[in-house]
Z-matrix of the N, CA and C atoms (Angstrom, degrees):
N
C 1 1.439
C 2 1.513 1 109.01
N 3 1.217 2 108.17 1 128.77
C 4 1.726 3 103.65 2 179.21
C 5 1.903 4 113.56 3 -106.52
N 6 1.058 5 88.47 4 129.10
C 7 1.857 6 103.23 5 -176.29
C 8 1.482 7 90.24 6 -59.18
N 9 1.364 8 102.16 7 139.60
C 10 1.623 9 107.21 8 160.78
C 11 1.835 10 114.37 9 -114.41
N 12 0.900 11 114.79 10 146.44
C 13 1.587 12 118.91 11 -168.32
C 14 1.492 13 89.93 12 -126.67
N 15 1.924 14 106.52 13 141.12
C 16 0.869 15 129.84 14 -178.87
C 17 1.594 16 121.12 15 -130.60
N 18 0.944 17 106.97 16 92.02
C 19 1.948 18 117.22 17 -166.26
C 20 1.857 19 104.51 18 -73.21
N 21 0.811 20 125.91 19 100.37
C 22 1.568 21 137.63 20 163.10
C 23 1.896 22 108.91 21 -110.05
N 24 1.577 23 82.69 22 160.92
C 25 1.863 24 88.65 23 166.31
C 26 2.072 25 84.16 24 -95.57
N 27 1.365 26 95.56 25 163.02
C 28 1.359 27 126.05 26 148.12
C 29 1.456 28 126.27 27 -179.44
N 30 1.141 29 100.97 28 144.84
C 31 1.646 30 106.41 29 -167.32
C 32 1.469 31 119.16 30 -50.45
N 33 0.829 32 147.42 31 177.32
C 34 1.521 33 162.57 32 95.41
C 35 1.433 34 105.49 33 20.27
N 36 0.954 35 90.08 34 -79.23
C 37 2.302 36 100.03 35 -170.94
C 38 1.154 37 84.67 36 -75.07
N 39 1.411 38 148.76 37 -25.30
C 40 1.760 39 112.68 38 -154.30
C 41 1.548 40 87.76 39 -92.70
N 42 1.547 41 127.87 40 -32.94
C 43 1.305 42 117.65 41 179.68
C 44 1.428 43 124.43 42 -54.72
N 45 1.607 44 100.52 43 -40.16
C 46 1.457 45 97.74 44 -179.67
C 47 1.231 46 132.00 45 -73.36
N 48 1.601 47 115.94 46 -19.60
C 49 1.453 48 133.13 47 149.69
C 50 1.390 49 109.98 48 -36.89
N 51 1.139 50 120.76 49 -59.46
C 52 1.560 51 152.22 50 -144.11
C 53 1.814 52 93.49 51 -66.25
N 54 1.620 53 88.84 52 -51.13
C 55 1.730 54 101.37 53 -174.28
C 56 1.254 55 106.03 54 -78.36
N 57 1.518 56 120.86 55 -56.76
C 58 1.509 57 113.78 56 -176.80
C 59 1.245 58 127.15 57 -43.28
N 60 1.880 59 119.10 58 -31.97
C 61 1.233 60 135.09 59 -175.59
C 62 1.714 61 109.28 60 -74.98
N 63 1.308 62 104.92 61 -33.87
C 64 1.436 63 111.77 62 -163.30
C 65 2.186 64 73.43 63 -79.29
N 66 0.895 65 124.11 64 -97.61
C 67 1.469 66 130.25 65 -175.29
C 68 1.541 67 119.56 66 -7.05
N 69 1.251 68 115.67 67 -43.98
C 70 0.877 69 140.75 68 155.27
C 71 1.984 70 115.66 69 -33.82
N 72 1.567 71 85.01 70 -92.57
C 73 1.610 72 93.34 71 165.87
C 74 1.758 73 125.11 72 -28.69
N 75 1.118 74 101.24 73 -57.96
C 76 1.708 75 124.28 74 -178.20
C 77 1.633 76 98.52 75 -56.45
N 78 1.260 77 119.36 76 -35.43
C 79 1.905 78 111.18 77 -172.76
C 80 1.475 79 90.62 78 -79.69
N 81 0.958 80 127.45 79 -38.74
C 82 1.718 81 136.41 80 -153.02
C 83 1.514 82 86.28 81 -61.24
N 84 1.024 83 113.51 82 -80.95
C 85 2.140 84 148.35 83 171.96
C 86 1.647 85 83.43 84 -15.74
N 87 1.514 86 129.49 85 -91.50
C 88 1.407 87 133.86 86 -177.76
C 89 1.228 88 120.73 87 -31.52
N 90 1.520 89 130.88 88 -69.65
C 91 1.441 90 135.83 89 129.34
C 92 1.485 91 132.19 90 36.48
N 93 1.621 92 79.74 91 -79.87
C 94 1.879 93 102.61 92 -172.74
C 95 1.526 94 95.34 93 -82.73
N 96 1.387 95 126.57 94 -3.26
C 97 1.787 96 121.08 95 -166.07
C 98 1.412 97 107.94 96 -111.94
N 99 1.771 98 102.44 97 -25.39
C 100 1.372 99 109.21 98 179.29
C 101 1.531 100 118.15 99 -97.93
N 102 1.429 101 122.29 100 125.74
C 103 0.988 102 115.98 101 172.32
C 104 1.745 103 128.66 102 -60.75
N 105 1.412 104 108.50 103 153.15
C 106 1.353 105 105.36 104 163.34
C 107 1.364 106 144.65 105 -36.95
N 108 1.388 107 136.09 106 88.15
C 109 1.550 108 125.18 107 -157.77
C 110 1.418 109 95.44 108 -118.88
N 111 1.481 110 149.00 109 23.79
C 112 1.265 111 153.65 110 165.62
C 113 1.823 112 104.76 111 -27.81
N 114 1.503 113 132.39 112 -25.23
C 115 0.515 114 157.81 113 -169.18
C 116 1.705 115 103.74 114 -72.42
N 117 1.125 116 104.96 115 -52.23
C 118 2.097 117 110.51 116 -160.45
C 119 1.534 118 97.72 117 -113.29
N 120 1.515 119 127.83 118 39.46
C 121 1.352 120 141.77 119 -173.40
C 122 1.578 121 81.36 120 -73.27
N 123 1.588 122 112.94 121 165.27
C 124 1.329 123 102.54 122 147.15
C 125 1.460 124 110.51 123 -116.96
N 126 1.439 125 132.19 124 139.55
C 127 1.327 126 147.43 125 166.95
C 128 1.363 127 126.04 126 -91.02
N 129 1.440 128 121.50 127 174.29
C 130 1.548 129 121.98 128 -154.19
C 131 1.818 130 83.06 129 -117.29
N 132 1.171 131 108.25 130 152.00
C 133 1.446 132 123.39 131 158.66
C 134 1.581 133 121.19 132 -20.79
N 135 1.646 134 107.42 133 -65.19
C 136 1.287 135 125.38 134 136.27
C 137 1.210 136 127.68 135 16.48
N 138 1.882 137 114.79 136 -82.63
C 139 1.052 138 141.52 137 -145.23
C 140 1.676 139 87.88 138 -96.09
N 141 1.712 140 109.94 139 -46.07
C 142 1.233 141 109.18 140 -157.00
C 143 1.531 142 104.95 141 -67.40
N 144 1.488 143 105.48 142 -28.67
C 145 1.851 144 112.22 143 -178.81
C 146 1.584 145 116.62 144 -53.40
N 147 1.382 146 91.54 145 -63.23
C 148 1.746 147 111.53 146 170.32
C 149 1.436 148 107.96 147 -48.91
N 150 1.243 149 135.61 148 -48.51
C 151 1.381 150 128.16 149 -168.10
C 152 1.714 151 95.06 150 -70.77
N 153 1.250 152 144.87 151 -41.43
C 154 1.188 153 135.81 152 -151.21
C 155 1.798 154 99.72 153 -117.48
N 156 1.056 155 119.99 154 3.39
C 157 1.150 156 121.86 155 176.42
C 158 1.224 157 127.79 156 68.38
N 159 1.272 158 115.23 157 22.15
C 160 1.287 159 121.76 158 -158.91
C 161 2.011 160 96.31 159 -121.35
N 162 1.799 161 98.98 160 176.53
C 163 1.817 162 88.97 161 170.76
C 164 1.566 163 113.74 162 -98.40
N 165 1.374 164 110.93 163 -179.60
C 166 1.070 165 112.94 164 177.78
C 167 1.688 166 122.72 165 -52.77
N 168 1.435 167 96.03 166 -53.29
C 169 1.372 168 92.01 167 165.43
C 170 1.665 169 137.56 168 -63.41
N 171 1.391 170 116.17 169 7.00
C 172 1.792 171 111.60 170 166.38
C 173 1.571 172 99.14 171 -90.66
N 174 1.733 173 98.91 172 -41.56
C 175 1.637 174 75.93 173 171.32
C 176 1.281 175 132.95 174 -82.48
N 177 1.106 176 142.41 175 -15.06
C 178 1.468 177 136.26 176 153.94
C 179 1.832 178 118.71 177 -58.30
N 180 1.639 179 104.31 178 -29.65
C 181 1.405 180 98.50 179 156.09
C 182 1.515 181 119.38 180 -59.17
N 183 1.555 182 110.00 181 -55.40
C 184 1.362 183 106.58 182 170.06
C 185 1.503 184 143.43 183 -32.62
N 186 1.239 185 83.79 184 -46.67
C 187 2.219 186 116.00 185 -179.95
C 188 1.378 187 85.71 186 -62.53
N 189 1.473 188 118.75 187 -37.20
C 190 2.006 189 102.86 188 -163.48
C 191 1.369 190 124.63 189 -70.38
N 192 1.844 191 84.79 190 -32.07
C 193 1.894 192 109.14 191 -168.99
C 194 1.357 193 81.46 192 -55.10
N 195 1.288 194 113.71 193 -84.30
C 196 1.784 195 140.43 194 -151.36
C 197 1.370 196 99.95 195 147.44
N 198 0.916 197 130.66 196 3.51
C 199 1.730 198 132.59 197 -165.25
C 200 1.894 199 97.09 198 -66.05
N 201 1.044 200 127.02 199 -22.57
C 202 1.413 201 128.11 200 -173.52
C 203 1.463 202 96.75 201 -147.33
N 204 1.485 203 98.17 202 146.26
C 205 1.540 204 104.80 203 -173.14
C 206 1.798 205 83.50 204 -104.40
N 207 2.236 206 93.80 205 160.71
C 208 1.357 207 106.70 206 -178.19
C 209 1.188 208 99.15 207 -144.09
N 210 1.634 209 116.11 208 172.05
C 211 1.385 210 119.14 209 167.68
C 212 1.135 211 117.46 210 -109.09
N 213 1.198 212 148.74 211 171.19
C 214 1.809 213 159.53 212 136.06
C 215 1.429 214 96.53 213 -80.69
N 216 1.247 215 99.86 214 134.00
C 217 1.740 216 110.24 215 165.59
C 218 1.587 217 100.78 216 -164.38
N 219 1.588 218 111.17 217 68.34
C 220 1.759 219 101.74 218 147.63
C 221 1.384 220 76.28 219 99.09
N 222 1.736 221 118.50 220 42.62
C 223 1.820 222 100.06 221 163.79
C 224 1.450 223 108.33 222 67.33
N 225 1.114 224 119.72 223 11.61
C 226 1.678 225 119.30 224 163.30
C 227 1.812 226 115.02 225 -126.95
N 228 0.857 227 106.55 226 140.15
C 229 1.812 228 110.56 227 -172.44
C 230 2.175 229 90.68 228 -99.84
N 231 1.424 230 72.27 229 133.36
C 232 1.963 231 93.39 230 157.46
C 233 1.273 232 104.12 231 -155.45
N 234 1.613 233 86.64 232 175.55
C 235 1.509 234 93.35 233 -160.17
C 236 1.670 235 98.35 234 -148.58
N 237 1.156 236 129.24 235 136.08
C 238 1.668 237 125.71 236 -168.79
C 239 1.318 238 108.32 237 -91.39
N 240 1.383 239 113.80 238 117.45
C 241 1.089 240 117.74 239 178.69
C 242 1.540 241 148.11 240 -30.74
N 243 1.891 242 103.10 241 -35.70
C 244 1.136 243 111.31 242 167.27
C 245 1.845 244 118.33 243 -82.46
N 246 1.158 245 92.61 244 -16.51
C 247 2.002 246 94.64 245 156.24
C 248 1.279 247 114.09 246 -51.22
N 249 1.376 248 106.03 247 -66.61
C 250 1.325 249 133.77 248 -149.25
C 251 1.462 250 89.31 249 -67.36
N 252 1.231 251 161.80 250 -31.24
C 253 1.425 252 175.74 251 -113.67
C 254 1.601 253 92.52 252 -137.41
N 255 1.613 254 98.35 253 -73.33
C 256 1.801 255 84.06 254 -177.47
C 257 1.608 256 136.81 255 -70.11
N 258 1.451 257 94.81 256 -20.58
C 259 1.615 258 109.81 257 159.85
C 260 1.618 259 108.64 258 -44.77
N 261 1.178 260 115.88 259 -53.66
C 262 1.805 261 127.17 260 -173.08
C 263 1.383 262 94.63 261 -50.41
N 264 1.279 263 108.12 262 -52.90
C 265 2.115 264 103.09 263 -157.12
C 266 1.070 265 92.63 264 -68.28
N 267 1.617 266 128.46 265 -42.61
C 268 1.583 267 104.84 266 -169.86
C 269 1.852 268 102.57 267 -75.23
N 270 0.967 269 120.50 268 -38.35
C 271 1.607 270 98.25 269 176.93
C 272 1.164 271 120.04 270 -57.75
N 273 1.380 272 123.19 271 -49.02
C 274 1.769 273 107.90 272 166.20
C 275 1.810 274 108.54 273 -44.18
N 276 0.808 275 115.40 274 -55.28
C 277 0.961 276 110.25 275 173.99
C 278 1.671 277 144.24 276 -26.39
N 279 1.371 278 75.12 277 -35.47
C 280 1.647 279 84.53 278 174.18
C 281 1.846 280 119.73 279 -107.70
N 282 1.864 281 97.41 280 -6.29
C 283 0.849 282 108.84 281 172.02
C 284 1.582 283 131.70 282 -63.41
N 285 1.744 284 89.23 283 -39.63
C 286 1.158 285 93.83 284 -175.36
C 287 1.523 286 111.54 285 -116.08
């Protein structure tokens, strides 16, 4: 197969259009191929408090038990949401 090369002028901005659009396209393409995983995000302590209503400190108690699994990434702890969800059922679980 022989590459064909195509020599034009274009500006500065029209290239970067040129790229953003092509980049653009390509996430769209991945997207439509990848399923939904909103689910296995990873979240901040933060996020995980607010989602369960609780303070920071049950969940960092939690993180200590093992009661919820977490990650290390660069001196920061997360934790994936759909863990963090099934961690809950089994603690009710044992709650009740």
């Amino acid at each position: 197969m022989i590459n064909q090369m195509l020599l034009t002028s274009i500006t500065i901005d029209d290239l970067k259009i040129v790229i953003s659009q092509s980049i653009s396209d390509e996430l769209q393409k991945f997207k439509s191929q990848t399923p939904e995983t909103n689910d296995c995000e990873l979240i901040k302590i933060d996020e995980v408090a607010k989602m369960l209503n609780v303070s920071k400190v049950t969940v960092f108690a939690w993180k200590k038990a093992g009661k919820i699994p977490f990650y290390r990434i660069a001196n920061k702890v997360y934790f994936k949401k759909n863990e963090v969800i099934e961690s809950l059922k089994k603690i009710e679980k044992r709650v009740l």
